[in-house]
C-alpha positions in Angstrom: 0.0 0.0 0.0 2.7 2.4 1.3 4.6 2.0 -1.9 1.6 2.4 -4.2 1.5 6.0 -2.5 -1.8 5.4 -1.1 -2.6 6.0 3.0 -2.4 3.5 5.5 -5.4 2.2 7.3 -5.0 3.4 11.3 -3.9 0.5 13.2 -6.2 -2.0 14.7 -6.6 -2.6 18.5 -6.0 -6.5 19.6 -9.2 -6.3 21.4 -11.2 -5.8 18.9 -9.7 -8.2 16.3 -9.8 -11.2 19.5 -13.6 -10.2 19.6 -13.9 -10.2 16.0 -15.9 -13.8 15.3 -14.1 -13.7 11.9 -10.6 -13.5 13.4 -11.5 -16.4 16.2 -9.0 -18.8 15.0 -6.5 -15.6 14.3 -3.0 -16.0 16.0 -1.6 -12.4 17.0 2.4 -11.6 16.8 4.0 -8.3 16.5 7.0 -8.4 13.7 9.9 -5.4 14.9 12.4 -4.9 12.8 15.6 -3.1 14.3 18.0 -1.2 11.9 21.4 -0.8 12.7 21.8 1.5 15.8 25.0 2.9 14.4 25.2 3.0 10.2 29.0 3.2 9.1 29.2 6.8 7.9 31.9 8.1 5.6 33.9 11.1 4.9 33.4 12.1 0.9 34.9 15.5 -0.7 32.5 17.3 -2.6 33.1 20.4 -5.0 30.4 22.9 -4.6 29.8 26.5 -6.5 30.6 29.3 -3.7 27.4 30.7 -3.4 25.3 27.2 -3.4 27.3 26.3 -0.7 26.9 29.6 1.1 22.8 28.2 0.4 23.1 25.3 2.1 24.8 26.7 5.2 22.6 29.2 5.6 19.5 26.2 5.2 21.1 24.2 7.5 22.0 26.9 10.3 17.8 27.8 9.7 16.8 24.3 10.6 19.6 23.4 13.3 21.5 21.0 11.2 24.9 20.9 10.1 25.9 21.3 6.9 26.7 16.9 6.1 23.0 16.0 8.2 21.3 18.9 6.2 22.6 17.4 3.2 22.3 13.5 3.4 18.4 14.8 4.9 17.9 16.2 1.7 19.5 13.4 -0.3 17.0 11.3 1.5 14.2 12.9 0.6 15.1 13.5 -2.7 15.9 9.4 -2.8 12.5 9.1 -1.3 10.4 11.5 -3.4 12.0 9.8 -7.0 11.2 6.2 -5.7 8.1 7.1 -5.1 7.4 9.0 -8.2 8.6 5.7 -10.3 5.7 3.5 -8.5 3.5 5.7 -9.8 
C-alpha cells in the first residue's frame, strides 16, 4: 500500500480483532524490525559553487542542522520523493 503512494489504514486494537468472530481462530504476533543503531558513515569530498554552498549553510543553520546532516536529509528525501514517483 505504502509503496503504491496510497494511505495507511489506522492500526487496529487487539481487542477488537480477538472479539472479532471472523478472526476467532486468528494468532496475533508483532513483527519489529531493528536497523542498525550505528550505520558506518563516511567522509566524501565534494566540489560545490561558492554561493550554493553559502545556500546550504545558511538552510542548514535555519533548521539546526549541520551542513553533512542537512545534506544527506535532503538526499534522503530526494531518494524518497524519485522512488516514489517511479511507482506511480
Amino acid at each position: 500500500m505504502f509503496e503504491d503512494g496510497e494511505q495507511l489504514p489506522a492500526p487496529s486494537k487487539l481487542e477488537e480483532i480477538m472479539t472479532d468472530a471472523d478472526s476467532a481462530d486468528a494468532v496475533a504476533y508483532l513483527v519489529v524490525t531493528v536497523p542498525d543503531a550505528r550505520p558506518k558513515t563516511v567522509r566524501v569530498n565534494i566540489t560545490v559553487p561558492e554561493m550554493t554552498l553559502k545556500q546550504i549553510d545558511a538552510a542548514a543553520k535555519k533548521r539546526g542542522m549541520s551542513r553533512s546532516s542537512f545534506l544527506v536529509h535532503v538526499a534522503q528525501h530526494a531518494i524518497q520523493t524519485n522512488h516514489s514517483q517511479a511507482n506511480v
